[in-house]
C-alpha positions in Angstrom: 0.0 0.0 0.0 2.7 2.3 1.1 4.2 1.7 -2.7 1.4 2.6 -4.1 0.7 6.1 -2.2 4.2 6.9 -3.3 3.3 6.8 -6.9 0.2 8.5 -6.4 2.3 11.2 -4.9 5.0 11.1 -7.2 2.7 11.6 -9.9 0.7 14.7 -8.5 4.1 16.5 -7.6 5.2 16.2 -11.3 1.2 17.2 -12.3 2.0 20.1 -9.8 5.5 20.7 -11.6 4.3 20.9 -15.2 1.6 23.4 -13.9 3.6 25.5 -12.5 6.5 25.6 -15.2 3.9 26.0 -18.2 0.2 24.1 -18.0 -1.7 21.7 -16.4 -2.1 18.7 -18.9 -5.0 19.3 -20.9 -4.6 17.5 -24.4 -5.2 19.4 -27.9 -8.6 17.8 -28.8 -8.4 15.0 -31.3 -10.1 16.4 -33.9 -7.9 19.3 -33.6 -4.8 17.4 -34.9 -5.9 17.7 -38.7 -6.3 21.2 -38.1 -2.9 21.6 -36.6 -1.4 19.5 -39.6 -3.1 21.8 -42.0 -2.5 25.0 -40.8 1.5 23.7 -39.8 2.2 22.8 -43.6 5.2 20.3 -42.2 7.7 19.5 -44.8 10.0 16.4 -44.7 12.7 16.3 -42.1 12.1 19.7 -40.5 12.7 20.6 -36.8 9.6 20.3 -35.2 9.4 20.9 -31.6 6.0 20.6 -29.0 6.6 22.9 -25.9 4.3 20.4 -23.1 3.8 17.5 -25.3 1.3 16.2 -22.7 0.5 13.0 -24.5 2.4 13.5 -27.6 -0.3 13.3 -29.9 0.8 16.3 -31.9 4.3 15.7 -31.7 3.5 12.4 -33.1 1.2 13.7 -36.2 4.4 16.0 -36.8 6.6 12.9 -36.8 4.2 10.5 -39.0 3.6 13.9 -41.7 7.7 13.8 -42.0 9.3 15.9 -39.1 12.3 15.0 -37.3 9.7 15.8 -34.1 10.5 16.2 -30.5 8.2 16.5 -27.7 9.1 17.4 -24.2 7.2 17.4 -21.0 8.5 17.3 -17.0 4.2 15.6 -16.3 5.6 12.2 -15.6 2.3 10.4 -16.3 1.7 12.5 -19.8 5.2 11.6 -20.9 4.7 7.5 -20.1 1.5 7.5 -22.3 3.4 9.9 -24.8 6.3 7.2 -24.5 3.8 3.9 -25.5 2.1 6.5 -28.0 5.5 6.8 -30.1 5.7 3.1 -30.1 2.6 3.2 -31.8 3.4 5.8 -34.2 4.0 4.6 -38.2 7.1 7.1 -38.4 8.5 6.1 -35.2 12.2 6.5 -36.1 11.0 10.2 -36.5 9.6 11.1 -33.3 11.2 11.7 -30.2 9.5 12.5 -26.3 11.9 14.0 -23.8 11.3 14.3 -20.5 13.2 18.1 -19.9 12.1 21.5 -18.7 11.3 24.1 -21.5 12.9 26.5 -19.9 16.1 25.1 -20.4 15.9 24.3 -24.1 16.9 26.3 -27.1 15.0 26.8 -29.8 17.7 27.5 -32.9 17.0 24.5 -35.0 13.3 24.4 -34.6 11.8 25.0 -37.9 8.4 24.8 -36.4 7.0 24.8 -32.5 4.1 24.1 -31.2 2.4 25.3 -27.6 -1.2 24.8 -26.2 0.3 26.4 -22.4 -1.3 29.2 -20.3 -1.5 32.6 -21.5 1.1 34.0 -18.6 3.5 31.0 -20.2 3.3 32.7 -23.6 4.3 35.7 -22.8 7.1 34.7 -20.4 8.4 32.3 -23.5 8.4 35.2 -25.9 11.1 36.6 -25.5 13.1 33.4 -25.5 11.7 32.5 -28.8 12.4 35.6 -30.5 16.0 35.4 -29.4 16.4 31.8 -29.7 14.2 31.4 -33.4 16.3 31.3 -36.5 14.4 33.5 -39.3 11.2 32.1 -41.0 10.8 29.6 -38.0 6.6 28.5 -37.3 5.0 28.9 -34.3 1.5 27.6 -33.5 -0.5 28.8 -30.6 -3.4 26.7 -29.5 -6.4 28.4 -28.1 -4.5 31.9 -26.6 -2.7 34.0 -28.8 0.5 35.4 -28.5 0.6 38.8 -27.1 2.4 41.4 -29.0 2.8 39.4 -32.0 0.6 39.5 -35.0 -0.5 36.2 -36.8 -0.1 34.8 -40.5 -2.9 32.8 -40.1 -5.7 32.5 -37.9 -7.4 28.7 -38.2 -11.1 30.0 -36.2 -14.3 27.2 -36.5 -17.3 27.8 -34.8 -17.5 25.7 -31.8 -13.3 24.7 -31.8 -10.6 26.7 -30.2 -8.7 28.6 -32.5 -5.1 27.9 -33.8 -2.6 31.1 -34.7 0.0 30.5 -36.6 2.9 32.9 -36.4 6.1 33.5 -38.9 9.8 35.2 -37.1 
């Protein structure tokens, strides 16, 4: 019993973790992922990066469309169902989950990122991206803009949260 309270608590403190350094885990809706795929136009073998990867279900559409893709979480239960969702995945070779703090990465080779975090996340990240992005580099926002920075394209249904694609 004792074993299994420790995992219980293990588990929260990372949920706690994740919130704190970007978003709780809430996953991009399903039918969302077409949407993403559309609006991200990913080309063979580019750099695509998923900031909060939660389960990986983007990161993994990224990888299977032809991106060398990389998700990264610190949520330990998100990134062990992201983990058995790569070895799932068709392009699995492609696709890549990494268990690392986004505050510590840098974004140079990313071709194309993608973020569903909280608003205050957004614009703390800013100005990490804008140093850190090489020119032409893709952002995609999901649900919440990103403040101060005007969109290429703004994907808005009726009834879906809206998707803002972004161009440095």
């Amino acid at each position: 019993m004792n074993i299994i309270v420790g995992i219980v608590f293990i588990l929260l403190l990372s949920f706690a973790y994740g919130s704190l350094r970007g978003a709780p885990w809430v996953p991009t809706k399903k039918h969302d992922v077409q949407r993403f795929l559309n609006l991200a136009e990913v080309k063979e073998n580019e750099i695509f990066y998923e900031l909060g990867c939660g389960d990986a279900r983007i990161t993994c559409a990224a990888g299977n469309a032809g991106a060398k893709a990389t998700g990264f979480d610190v949520s330990l239960f998100p990134f062990i169902i992201a983990q058995i969702r790569v070895l799932f995945s068709k392009n699995r070779k492609n696709i890549n989950i990494k268990y690392r703090d986004i505050w510590f990465l840098n974004f140079k080779d990313a071709d194309l990122v993608y973020m569903f975090l909280m608003p205050e996340t957004y614009e703390k990240i800013k100005p990490k991206l804008e140093k850190e992005l090489k020119p032409g580099a893709r952002v995609i926002t999901y649900v919440w803009p990103m403040p101060g920075w005007e969109a290429k394209t703004i994907d808005k249904i009726e009834g879906y949260p809206p998707m803002y694609l972004y161009q440095r």
